[in-house]
Every structure is written in structure tokens, then in C-alpha cells.
N, C-alpha and C positions, 0 to 999 in steps of 0.2 A: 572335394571342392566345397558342398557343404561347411565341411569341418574349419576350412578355412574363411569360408567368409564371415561365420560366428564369430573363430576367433577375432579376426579382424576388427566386426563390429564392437563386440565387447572390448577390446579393448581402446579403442574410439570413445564408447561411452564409458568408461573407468577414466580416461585422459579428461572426458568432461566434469564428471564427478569430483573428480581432482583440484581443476581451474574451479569449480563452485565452493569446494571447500575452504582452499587459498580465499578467498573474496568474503566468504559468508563467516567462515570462522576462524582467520586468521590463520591454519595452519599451513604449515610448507609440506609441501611433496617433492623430492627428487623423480623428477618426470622422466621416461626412459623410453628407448626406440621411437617418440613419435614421428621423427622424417624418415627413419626404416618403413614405420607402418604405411605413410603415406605413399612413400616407394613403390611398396608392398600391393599397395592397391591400385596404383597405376601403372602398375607394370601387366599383371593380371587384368586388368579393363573393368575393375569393377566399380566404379564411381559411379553407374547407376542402379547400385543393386540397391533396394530403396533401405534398408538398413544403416548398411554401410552410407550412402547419399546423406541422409539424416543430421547423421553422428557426426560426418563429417561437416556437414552446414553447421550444426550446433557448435565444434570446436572451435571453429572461426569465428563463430560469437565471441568466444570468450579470448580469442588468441587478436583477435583485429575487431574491437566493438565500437572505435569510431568508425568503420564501415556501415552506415545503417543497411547496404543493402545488402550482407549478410543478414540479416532480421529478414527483410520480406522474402527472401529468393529461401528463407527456412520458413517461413508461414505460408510461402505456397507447397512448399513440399510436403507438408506435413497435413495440410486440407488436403491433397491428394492421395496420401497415401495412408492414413492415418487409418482405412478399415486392416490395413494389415499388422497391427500391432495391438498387444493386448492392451487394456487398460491403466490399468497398472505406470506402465511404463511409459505409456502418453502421457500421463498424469504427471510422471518425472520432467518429460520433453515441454509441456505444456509449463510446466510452474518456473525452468531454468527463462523462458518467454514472456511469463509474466514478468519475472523479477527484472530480464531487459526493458521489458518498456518503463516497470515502475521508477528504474535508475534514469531514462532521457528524461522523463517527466519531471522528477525531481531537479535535475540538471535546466528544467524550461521550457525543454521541447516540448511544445503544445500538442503539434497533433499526431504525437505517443498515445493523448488521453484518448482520444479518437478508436484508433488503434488497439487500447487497450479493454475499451467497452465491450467494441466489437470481438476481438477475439473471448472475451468472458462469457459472450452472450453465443456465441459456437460453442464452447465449452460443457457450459451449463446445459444447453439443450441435448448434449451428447452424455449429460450425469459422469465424464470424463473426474470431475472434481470429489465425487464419493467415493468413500472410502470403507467399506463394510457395509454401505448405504446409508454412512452418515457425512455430512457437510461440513469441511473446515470453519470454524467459528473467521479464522482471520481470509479467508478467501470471501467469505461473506462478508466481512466489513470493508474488503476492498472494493467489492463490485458496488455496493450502497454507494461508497464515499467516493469512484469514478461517475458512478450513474446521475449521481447528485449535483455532482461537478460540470455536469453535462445538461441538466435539466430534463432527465428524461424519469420526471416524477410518476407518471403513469404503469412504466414498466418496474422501475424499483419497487412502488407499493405493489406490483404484482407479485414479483419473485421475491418476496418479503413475507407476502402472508405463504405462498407454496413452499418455500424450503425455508420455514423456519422450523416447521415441524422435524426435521432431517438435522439439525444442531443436535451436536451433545448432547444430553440429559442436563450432565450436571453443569453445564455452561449455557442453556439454553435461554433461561429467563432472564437474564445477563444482558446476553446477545441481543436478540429479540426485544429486552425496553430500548435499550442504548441505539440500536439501530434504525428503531421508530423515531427515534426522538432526533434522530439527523435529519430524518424526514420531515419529520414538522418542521424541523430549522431551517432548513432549504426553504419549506412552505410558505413560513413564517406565518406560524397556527405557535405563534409561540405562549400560550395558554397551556396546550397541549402538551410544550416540549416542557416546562416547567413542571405539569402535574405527572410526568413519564417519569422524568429526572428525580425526584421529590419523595416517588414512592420505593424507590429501590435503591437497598446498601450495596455497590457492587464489592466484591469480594476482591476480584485483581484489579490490582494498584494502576494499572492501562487503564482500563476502562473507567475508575473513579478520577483522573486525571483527567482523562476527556470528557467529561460529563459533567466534572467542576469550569471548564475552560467552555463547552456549549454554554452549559449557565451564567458566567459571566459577559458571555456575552449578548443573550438574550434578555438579563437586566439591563445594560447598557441599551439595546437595542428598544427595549420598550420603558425606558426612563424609570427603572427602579432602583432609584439612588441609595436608600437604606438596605434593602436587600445585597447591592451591589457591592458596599462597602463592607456589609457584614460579612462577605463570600472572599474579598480579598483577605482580611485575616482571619477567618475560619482554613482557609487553604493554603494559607501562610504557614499557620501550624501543622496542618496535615502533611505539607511538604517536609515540617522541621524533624516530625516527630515519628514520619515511618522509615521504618529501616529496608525494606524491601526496594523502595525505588533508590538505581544506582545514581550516582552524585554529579552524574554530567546532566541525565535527564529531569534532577532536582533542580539545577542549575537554567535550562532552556524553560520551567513554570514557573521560576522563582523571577527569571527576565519580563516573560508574561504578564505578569499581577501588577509588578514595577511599573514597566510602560502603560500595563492598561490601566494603574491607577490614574499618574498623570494624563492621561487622556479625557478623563471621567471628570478631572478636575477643569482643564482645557475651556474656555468661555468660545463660542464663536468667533468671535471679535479678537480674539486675544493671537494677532498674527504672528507675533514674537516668540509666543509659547509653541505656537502652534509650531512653526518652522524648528524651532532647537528643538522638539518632540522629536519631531522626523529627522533630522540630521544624526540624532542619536541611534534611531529606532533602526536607521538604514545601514548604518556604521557594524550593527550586531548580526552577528551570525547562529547564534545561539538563542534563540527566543521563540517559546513555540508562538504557531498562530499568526507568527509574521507578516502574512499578505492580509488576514483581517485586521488587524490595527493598520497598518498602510492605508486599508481603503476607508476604514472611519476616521485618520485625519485625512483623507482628502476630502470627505463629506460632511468637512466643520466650515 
């Protein structure tokens, strides 16, 4: 019986594996027996072996995700039963969770971001997220850029200065300015985030993207017109002339610079400009930083 309920789970979480794969990296799977397996398991009465329960919650993630209350009726089962599974492979269960909320949230649904705090901040207190007892560089950029999004400046400069030491080596110093420096920008210490920014060449093409797009907008924000103008074509070029960033995401900072230059240029007064800004701006689908420029034409 054992041997069955194993197989059973595993194969459950291979069937999730699968649906993540299909989503994450485009490939196809020829999916096999899974209404045998489900059969299989209700015929035998094991729908609350917490295993199998689990795996089964998670597939219906992936097989019915307009349900949201597959999401919660799996994050209660998984606060419950979670002392029974290594770490490891919560770590698996946990990050297929995160990736759900980050998709509603993207999609608008607000209180995903809620939801998705709170669960980071279970997580994190459980070290579920180490990994040799070192800390994803992007798990940590996610919890900053929700915690931030939230206002919960207090706790992010905490678990900022505690697990930054727990970063990479060779990605630490990286991490660590770039993620201080969201913080000052939320704070708006933007001195701070200027002299964070300023002092480090980041190495991946990510982070030197977002760090030119903070800075532009903390010129903008504290009225430093020459700086400001000198950043759109200095990062105009940067865009033109590296070969590492692929040509869609060249595309969404080269929309960026466009809009935020006419913005920059935008008089108060100027209602005409201002309206054909935004008719434009709302039209695009491809432009990073989107809801920031929305909100600084609405505050002209």
C-alpha cells in the first residue's frame, strides 16, 4: 500500500511538473493515465493521504486556474501539513504558488499582492526558500518589490539587511545596491537612491535595465532635467548596442524612454499634450513601467 500511494503521488507531481513546464518553457508533453491515476485514487479512498491531497490540489491549479479557490483550499493544506515533507520539495510546492499569485497579480488582481506577501513572509521564516543555505537572488527581489508595493518599509529594511548576507557571493553586491535602492525609492530618500545607483556597474543586463528606469525616474521626480535628458540617450544607446537583452524586451525600454521623454517635455497647462500622451500610452501594451507614467500624467 505504501508502494502505491508513492507511486501515485509521484506521479501527481510529474503530471505538475509537466503543466509547469508547458507554461514556463513552452514545451509539450504527451500527458498519460491522468483520469486512470485520479480513478486510481478514488477508488482506493486516498484523497486524504496528505501527499497525494497536495499534488492533487496543485494539479487543479494548473488544470482549472480560473478557480481561485483551488489556490486557497491548497494554501491551507500545505500550512497544515507542510511539517510532513522535506524541504526541498516544499520549496518545489511553494515556488509553483508563488508563480500563481504572481500571474493574478499581473492580470490586476489586487489582493494576490496581499496574499502573496503574506505567504513570502511564512516562507521566509521557515528558510523553506534556501537552498544549500543560500537565498534566491530573484525570490529576493520579489519579496522587496511586493513588500514595497505594500508599504511595509519597516519589515523590508529588516529582511534586507538579514538575508542579504545569504545571497550568492558572486551576485550579492548586485542584489543588495539594486534592492536598497527600491527602497529608498518607495522612501523617496532619493539622494540615496541616486548615490546607490551611481556607484555600481551591474553586470546583468536585468538589473542594469531597472536601475537605468529607477533613475529616470527619480530625475524626473526631483526635477533633474539635464541629468534626465542625458539618461534618455545614454540608455538609448545602451539598448541599441547590447546584444544580450532579447529584442521584445529591447522593445518594452525603448517604449519607456519614448513616452517618458514626451512626458518630461509635457508643460502643466498643456491639456492637449497631455490627453494625446495618455491615449497613446494606454493604447500600448509593451512599455515597461507603465502604471508609473499613467500616474505622473495624472499628477500634471
Amino acid at each position: 500500500e505504501a508502494l502505491d500511494i508513492f507511486y501515485l503521488s509521484e506521479k501527481l507531481r510529474l503530471f505538475c511538473n509537466e503543466f509547469e513546464l508547458k507554461i514556463l518553457a513552452k514545451h509539450s508533453y504527451k500527458l498519460t493515465y491522468i483520469e486512470e491515476v485520479k480513478n486510481m485514487i478514488k477508488l482506493r479512498g486516498y484523497e486524504n493521504v496528505p501527499s497525494i491531497m497536495l499534488y492533487s490540489k496543485l494539479l487543479n491549479l494548473y488544470t482549472d486556474s480560473a478557480n481561485e479557490d483551488n489556490y486557497f483550499s491548497l494554501r491551507q493544506s500545505v500550512s497544515e501539513n507542510n511539517p510532513l515533507f522535506p524541504k526541498k520539495e516544499l520549496a518545489e510546492i511553494y515556488s509553483t504558488m508563488i508563480n500563481y499569485c504572481s500571474i493574478k497579480i499581473n492580470e490586476g488582481n489586487s489582493k494576490f499582492l496581499v496574499q502573496l506577501f503574506d505567504f513570502y513572509k511564512e516562507v521566509v521564516s521557515q528558510d523553506i526558500l534556501l537552498e544549500d543555505q543560500s537565498f534566491s537572488p530573484y525570490h529576493f527581489k520579489n519579496i522587496v518589490v511586493i513588500g514595497l508595493r505594500l508599504k511595509e518599509f519597516n519589515w523590508i529594511e529588516a529582511f534586507i539587511t538579514d538575508y542579504a548576507p545569504l545571497l550568492p557571493e558572486n551576485q550579492r553586491d548586485n542584489s543588495l545596491s539594486f534592492n536598497l535602492a527600491q527602497l529608498y525609492f518607495y522612501q523617496k530618500k532619493y539622494d540615496l537612491v541616486i548615490k546607490t545607483l551611481q556607484s555600481v556597474e551591474y553586470d546583468d543586463y536585468i538589473y542594469n535595465l531597472n536601475s537605468k528606469t529607477m533613475l529616470i525616474c527619480t530625475y524626473y521626480d526631483t526635477g533633474e532635467t539635464d541629468a534626465l535628458f542625458f539618461l534618455f540617450d545614454s540608455f538609448r544607446a545602451f539598448l541599441n548596442r547590447n546584444n544580450e537583452i532579447p529584442e521584445a524586451r529591447k522593445v518594452l525600454y525603448r517604449n519607456f524612454v519614448s513616452i517618458a521623454k514626451k512626458l518630461a517635455r509635457i508643460t502643466p497647462k498643456d491639456e492637449k499634450a497631455k490627453q494625446k500622451l495618455t491615449l497613446e500610452l494606454e493604447s500600448m501594451n509593451n512599455v515597461a513601467s507603465k502604471n508609473w507614467l499613467l500616474e505622473k500624467l495624472a499628477e500634471l
